[in-house]
N, C-alpha and C positions, 0 to 999 in steps of 0.2 A: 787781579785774577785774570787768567789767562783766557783765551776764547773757548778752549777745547773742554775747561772745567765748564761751561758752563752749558755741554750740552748732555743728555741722557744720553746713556747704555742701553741701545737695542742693535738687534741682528740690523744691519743694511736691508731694506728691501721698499721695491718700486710697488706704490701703491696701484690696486687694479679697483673692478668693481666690485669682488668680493668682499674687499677691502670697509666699504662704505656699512656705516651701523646706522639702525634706526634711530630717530630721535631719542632721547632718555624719557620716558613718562613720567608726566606728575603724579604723585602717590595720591590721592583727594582724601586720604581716611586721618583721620585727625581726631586726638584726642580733648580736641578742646574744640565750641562752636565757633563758626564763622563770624567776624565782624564786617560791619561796613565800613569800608576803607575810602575817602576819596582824596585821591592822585589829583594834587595842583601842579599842572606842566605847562611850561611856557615855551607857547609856538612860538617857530623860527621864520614864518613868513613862508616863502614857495620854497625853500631850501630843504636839503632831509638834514635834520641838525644828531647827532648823536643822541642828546639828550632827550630829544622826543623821542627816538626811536628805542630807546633805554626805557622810558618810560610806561609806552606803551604794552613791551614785553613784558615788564615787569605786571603789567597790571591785568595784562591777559592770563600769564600765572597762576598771578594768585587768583584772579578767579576761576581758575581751572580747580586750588584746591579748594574750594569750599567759600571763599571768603566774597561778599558781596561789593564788589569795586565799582566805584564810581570813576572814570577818569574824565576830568578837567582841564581843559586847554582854558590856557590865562594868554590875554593879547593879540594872539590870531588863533585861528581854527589850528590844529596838528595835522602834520602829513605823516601819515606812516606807510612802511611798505608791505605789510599786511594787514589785516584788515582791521581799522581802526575799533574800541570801545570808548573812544570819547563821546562824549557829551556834543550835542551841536552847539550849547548855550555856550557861548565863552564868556569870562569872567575879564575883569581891566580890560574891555576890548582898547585895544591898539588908539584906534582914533578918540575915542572918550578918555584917557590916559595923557593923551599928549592935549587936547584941545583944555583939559583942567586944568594943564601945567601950566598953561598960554594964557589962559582967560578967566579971571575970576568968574563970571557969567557961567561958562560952564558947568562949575562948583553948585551953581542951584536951579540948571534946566530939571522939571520932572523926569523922575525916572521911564518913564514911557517914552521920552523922544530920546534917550539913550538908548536903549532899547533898538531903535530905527538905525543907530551909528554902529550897535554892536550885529549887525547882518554877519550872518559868513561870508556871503560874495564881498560887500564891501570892505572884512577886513581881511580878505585874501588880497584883494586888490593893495590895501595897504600894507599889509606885510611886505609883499610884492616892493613894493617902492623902499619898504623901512629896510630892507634886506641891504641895501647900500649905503644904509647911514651910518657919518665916522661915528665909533664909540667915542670920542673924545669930544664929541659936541654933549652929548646925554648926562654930565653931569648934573646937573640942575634937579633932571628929572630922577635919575639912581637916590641922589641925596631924598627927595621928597617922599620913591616909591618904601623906601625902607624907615621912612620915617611914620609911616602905618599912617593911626589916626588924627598924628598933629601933624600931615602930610596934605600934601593940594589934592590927593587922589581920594580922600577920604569917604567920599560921595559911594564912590566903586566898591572903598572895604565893605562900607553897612550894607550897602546889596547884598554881596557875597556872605557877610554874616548872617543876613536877614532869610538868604538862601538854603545859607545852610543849616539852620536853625530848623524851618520851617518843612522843608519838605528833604533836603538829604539826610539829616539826621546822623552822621558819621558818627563811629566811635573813634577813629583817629584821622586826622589827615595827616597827608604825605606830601611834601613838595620837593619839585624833582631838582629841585636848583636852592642856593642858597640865599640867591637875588631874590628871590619870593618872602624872604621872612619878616619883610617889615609888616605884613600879614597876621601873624602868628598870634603875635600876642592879643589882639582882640579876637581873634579864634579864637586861644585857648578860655580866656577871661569869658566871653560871654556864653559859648557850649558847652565850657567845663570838661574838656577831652584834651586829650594830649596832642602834639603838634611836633612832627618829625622832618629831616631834609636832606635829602642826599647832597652832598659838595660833589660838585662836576665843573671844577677850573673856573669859578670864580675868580681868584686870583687874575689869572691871563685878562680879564675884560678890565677889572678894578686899574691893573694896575698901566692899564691907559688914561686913565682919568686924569683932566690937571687939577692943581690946586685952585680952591679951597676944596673941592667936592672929591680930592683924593681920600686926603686924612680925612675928611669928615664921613666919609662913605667907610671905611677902616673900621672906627670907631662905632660907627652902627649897627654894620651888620658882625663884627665882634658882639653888640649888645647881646644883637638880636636872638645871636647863634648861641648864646650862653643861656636864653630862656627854652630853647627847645627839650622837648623828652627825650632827643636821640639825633644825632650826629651820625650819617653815614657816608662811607669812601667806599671807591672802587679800590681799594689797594692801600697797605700799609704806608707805603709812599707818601700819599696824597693825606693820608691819618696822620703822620708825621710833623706834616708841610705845615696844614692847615692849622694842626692844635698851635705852635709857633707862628703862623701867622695871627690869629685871632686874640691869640694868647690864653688859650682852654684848655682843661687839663686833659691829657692823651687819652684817660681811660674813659670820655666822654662818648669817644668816637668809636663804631663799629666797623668793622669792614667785612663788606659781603661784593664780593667778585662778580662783576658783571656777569649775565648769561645771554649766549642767542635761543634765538626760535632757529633750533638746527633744519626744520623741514627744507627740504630740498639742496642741504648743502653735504659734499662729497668729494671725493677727487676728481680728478677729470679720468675720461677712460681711455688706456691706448698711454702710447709711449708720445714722449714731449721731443719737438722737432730737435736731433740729433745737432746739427748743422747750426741752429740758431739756439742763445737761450733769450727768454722772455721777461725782463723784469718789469715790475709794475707798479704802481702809485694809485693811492685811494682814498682822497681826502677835499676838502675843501680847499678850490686854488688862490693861494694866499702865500705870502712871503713867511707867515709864519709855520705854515705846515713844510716848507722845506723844500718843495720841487725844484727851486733851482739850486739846490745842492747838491740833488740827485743826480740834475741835469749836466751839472760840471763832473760828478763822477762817472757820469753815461762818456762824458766826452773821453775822460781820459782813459776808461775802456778801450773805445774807439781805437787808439794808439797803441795798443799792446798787440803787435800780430802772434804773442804767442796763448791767445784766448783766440775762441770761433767767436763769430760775432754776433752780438747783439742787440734785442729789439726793445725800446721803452714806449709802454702803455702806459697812459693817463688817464682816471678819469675824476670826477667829481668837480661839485657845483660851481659857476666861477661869475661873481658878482660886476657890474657895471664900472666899479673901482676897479678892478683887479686883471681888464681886459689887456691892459698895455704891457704888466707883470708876467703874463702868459707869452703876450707877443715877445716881447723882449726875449725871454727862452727859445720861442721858436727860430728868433731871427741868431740867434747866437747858435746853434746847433746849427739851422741853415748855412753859419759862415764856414762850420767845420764840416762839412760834406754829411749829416748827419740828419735832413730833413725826413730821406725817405723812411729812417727806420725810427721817428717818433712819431706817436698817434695820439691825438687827445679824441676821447671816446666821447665826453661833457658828464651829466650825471646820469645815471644808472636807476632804474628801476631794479629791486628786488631780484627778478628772473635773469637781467642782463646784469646785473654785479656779479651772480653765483657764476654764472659763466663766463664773465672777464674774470673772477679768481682762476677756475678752471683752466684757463688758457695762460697760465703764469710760468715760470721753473721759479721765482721770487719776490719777494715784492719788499719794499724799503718805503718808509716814513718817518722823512729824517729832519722831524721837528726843528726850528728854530726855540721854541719857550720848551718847555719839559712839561710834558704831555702826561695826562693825569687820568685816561680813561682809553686809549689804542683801542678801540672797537672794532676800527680795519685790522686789525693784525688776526685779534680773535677771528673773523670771519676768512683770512687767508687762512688761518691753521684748519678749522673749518672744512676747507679743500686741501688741506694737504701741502699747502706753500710754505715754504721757510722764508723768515724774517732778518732781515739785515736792517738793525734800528742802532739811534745814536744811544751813547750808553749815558742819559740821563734820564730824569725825569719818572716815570711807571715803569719802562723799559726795561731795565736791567733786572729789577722783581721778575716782569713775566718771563721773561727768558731762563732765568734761576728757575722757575718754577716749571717750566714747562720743558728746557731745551727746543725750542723750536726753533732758533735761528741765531745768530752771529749781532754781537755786538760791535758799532764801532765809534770812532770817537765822535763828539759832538760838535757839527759845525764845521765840519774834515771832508772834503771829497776825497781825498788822497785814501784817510783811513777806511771810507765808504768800496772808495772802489779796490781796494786790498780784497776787502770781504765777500765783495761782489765775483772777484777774480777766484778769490776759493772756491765758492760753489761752482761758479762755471768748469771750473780746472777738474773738480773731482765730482763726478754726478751722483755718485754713491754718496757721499756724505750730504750731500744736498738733501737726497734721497730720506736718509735720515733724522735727518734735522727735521723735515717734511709730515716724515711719520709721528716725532715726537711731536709738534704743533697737533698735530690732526685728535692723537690721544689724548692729549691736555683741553682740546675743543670740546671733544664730542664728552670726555669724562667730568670734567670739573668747570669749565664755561659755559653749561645750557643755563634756559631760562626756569626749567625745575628745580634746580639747585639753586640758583638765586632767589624765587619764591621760598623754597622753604627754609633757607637764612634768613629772610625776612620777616616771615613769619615768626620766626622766633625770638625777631627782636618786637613785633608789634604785643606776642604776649607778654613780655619781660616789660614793656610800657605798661600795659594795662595795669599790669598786677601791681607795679610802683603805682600808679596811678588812684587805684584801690585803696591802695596801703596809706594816700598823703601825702609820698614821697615828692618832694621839689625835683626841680629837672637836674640837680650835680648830684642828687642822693644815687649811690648804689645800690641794686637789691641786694642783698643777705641769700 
């Protein structure tokens, strides 16, 4: 499929302020009552992780329509960039998780001096430190946490059961990740509620794992995931991926399209510097999210004196591992006369991401693994930015779906900066491509619309539920 097929039919036109729509409202009127939902989400440490940040929107949502949301941080507190509804109480706090894995003894201190280990400060601090540990040491502990109750963590489950038993009372829980469901099933067994998980690249962490706790980590959470009442994806894609990775049948899996909290997000106002264009990066700095792919296709920009020239902004979170990964780009763009016009920003608050999109003509995330959730994209459409992404992975769906931006090959600076060269070359189509992101943002990516896709997969649970239905029965 060619590039040009794969963007929408609209007039050309440069987005102004008029331009900007309000947020989409959530509808609150519903013909069925509210449940109590609680949201199990596993914080990322001081990082902003996608998935927390998915989570939480999700859960501000739904409780916007009616539904009475508990949100749950599992391991550390949650950071989010608006205003949290978690829970201060964390569940598996971080250090009580690892010290059971370590020491029998821990497996039978009173639950009150756990208590004292699960602080927020103190597992800020730890997350803080766990934020640089290689996934490929945590076998041991992945194998045990999905191993639920004949797991070394099991002290943590009956809490958490006992908790929620007792005083939250859910009619469904929801975990934001897949890695949580060695959980589940003594969920569902002892509240007798159904027990749901969104998939958010699982995959990508498993499949650093060595053996024995590769396959054996496989095999489990395939178990696990086979007991849930619902299976969700951000995208056919990743519904695809996972039913063939797990080995679960396809029509298990729902897919409900991620949404933002649009407030505050728009074009920028005013016309983009004639003279320079601005491309931009938005992600975790890491070898797998791609920046020095980008960075070889910045270079050989550079090179073309028949493009005007160009500026690359960076920004996002960049771990104690990862400092030399970053150097190393710099010192290579340093070698090609290219320091002045790169900038790493670090990470971003809320207010200064909306405005580092603002300040883009593009932005590229040009994955090494095949990316299963592009949350920076949606939030450049968001503003207006067109998208130059490798054509694997979620990418080439949102693109189909949206025409926002230009596909190129995967793992290619050459084919990166081809793409990069269009936009710049033609400002009108940039222009366009800009527009169709923005309509696809603001119409079909909020967090209203993801609430109420959700919602209708949480009645569709219930009512199997009602009925007896095991979790691979279809409703009628």
């Amino acid at each position: 499929m060619g590039r040009e097929s794969l963007c929408c039919s609209v007039e050309p036109v440069i987005l102004t302020s008029s331009d900007k729509q309000p947020s989409p409202q959530i509808n609150a009127e519903k013909d069925h009552p509210g449940m109590r939902i609680v949201h199990l989400a596993a914080g990322a440490g001081e990082m902003y992780c996608g998935t927390c940040l998915y989570a939480n929107t999700l859960a501000s949502a739904l409780a916007a329509t009616g539904h009475d949301v508990v949100l749950v941080p599992a391991y550390t507190p949650l950071r989010a960039e608006t205003a949290s509804i978690s829970r201060q109480r964390v569940v598996f706090g971080g250090i009580n998780v690892y010290l059971q894995q370590a020491s029998a003894l821990f497996r039978r201190t009173p639950w009150g001096l756990d208590r004292l280990l699960d602080h927020p400060w103190l597992l800020r601090w730890a997350g803080h430190m766990a934020s640089a540990t290689d996934p490929r040491r945590l076998g041991p502990m992945t194998v045990s946490m999905l191993q639920g109750h004949d797991g070394r963590q099991r002290k943590e489950l009956d809490k958490l059961v006992d908790w929620l038993s007792r005083e939250l009372k859910p009619d469904i829980v929801h975990m934001s990740t897949g890695l949580l469901v060695g959980m589940a099933r003594q969920i569902a067994e002892d509240l007798r509620i159904p027990v749901i998980a969104t998939l958010t690249g699982e995959d990508s962490f498993v499949e650093h794992l060595p053996e024995p706790y590769y396959r054996r980590t496989r095999d489990l959470l395939a178990e696990r995931c086979s007991e849930l009442a619902a299976l969700l994806t951000m995208n056919h894609y990743f519904a695809d991926y996972m039913s063939e990775y797990l080995g679960i049948a396809r029509r298990r899996f729902d897919v409900i399209p991620p949404g933002l909290d649009l407030g505050g997000y728009g074009p920028r106002l005013g016309e983009s510097d004639a003279e320079e264009f601005t491309i931009g990066f938005l992600a975790r700095i890491c070898p797998d999210k791609g920046l020095h792919i980008l960075a070889d296709a910045f270079s050989l920009l550079s090179r073309d004196a028949t493009v005007r020239p160009a500026r690359l902004r960076v920004a996002g979170y960049l771990s104690k591992n990862d400092r030399d990964y970053l150097a190393g780009i710099r010192t290579k763009l340093a070698q090609r006369g290219l320091e002045a016009r790169f900038e790493y920003l670090g990470e971003l608050d809320r207010a200064r991401k909306i405005t580092f999109f603002q300040s883009l003509d593009a932005m590229s995330l040009p994955t090494v693994y095949r990316e299963c959730k592009g949350l920076p994209v949606l939030e450049a459409w968001a503003c207006g930015v067109p998208a130059v992404l490798p054509d694997h992975g979620a990418f080439p769906e949102m693109i189909r779906d949206s025409g926002g931006g230009l596909l190129c090959r995967a793992n290619d600076p050459e084919s990166l900066a081809d793409c990069l060269k269009e936009l710049i070359r033609n400002r009108t189509r940039a222009a366009e491509l800009g527009r169709c992101g923005y309509e696809a943002a603001h119409g079909r990516y909020h967090a209203g619309l993801m609430a109420e896709r959700t919602d209708a997969v949480y009645q569709r649970v219930a009512r199997n539920h009602a009925r007896g239905f095991g979790p691979a029965d279809v409703e009628g």
